[in-house]
C-alpha positions as CSV (number, residue, x, y, z in Angstrom):
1,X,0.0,0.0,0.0
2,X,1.3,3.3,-1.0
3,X,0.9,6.1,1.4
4,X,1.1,8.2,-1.1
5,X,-2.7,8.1,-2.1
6,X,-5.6,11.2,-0.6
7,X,-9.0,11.2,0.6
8,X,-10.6,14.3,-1.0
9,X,-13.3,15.3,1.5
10,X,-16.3,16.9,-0.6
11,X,-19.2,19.6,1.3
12,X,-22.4,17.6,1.7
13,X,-25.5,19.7,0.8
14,X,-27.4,21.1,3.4
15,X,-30.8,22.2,3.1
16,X,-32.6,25.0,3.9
17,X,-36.2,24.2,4.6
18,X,-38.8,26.6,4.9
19,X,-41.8,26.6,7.2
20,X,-45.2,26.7,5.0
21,X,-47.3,29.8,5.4
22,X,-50.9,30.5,4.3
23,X,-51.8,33.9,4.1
24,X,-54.9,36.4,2.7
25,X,-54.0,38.8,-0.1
26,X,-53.3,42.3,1.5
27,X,-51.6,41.2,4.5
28,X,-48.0,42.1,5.1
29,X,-45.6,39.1,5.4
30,X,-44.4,38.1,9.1
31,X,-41.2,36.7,9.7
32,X,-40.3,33.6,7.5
33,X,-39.0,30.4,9.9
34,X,-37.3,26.9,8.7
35,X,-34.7,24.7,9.8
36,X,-31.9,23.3,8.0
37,X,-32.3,19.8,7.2
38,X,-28.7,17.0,6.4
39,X,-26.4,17.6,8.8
40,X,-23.3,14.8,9.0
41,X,-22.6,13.3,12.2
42,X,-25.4,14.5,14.5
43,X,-24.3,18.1,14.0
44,X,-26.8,20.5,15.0
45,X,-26.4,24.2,13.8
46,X,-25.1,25.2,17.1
47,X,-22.4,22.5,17.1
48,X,-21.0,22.3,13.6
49,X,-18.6,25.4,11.7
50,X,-21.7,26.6,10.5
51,X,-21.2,30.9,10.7
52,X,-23.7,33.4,10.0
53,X,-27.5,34.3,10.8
54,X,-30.0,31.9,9.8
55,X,-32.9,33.8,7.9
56,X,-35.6,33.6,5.0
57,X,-37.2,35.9,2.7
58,X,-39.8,35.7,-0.2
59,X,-40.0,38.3,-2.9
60,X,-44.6,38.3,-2.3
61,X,-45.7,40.9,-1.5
62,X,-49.0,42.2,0.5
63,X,-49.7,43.6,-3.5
64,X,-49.0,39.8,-4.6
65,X,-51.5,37.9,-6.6
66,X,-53.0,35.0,-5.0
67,X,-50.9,31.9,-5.3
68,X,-47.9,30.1,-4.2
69,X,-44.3,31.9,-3.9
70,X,-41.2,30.6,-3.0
71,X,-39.7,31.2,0.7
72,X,-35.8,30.8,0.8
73,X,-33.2,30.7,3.1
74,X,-30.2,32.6,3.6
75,X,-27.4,33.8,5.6
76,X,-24.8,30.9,6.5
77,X,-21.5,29.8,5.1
78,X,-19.6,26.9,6.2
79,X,-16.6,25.2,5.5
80,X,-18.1,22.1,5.3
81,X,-21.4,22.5,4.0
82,X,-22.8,23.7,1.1
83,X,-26.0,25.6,0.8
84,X,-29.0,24.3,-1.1
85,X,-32.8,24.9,-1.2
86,X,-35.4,22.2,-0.3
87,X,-38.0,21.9,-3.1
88,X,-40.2,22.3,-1.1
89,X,-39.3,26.0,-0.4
90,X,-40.5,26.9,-4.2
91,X,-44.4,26.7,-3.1
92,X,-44.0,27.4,0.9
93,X,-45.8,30.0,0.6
94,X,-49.4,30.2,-0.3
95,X,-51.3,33.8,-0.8
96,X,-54.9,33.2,-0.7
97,X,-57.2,35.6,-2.3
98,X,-60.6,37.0,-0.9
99,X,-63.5,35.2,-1.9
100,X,-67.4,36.4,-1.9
101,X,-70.2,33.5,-2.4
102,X,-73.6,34.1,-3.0
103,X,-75.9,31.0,-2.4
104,X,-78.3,30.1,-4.9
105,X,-82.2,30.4,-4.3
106,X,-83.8,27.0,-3.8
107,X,-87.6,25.6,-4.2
108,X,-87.4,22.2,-2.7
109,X,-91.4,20.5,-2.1
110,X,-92.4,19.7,2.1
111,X,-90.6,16.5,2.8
112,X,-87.5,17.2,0.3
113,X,-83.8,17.3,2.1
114,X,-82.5,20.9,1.4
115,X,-79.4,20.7,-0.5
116,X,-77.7,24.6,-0.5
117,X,-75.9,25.2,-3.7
118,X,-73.7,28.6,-4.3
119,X,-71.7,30.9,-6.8
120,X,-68.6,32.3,-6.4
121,X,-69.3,35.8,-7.0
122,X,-66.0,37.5,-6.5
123,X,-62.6,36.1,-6.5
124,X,-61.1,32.9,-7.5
125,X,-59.8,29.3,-6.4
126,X,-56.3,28.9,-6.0
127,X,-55.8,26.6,-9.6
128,X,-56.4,23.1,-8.7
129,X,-58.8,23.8,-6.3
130,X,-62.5,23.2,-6.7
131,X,-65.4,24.4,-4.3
132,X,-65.6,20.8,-2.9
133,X,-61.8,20.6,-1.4
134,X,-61.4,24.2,-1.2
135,X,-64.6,24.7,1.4
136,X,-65.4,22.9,4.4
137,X,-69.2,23.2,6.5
138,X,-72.1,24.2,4.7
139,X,-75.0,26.8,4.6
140,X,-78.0,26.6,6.5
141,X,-81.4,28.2,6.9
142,X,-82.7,31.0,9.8
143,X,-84.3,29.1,11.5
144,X,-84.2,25.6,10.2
145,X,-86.5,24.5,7.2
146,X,-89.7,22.9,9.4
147,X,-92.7,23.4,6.9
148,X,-93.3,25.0,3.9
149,X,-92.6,28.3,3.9
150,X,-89.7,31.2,3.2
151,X,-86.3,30.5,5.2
152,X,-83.1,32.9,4.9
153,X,-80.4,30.8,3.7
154,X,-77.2,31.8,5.8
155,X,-73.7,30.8,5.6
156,X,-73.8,28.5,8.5
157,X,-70.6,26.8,8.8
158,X,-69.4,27.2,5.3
């Protein structure tokens, strides 16, 4: 064996993972959080060469269309690390976008089960969403339907 030969020691990636936020068009953003995800050897940010202030940003805005945005971190440099985003920081952050409903006038017959229906009348779904998985609860009548007559149709728990 010749002692001759080297071991080339290569950083290991080290991810920056952002906490997921959900929050309403207009609103300013609040401070961004994560955790760093990979460490070698049980290291632990305090414990490893790890130098610098742990931080992340997004570029939304409280003027930001509703959707998702990316949240990234920032701030370290190490010796033995190097610095990557998780994928799951591209979409971390969702901007949600006000939505007004309107339900939809119903004639049901004594006897029938009241089934409320409604529009979306300002605003939109997040793409992918659909009423069904976007909503939870439902509307309800003031006071509950007992006999024929008019009810109010309120938003109940929708």
């Amino acid at each position: 064996i010749s002692a001759d030969q080297d071991v080339d020691v290569t950083k290991k990636d080290l991810a920056y993972v952002a906490n997921p936020v959900v929050r309403p068009q207009g609103i300013p953003n609040g401070p961004h959080t994560g955790t760093l995800s990979g460490f070698a050897y049980n290291e632990t940010l305090a414990t490893s060469d790890i130098q610098g202030t742990l931080s992340f940003i997004t570029d939304a805005t409280p003027a930001s269309a509703a959707g998702t945005y990316f949240i990234n971190g920032l701030g370290l440099a190490s010796n033995n690390y190097t610095f990557v985003q998780a994928a799951t920081n591209a979409a971390a952050l969702t901007v949600t976008a006000p939505i007004t409903i309107t339900a939809d006038d119903v004639t049901i017959t004594y006897g029938q089960t009241f089934t409320p229906t409604f529009q979306i009348t300002s605003g939109a779904l997040l793409p992918g969403d659909t009423p069904a998985n976007a909503f939870t609860g439902s509307l309800t009548t003031t006071p509950a339907v007992a006999g024929a007559g008019t009810y109010a149709i309120t938003q109940g728990t929708l």
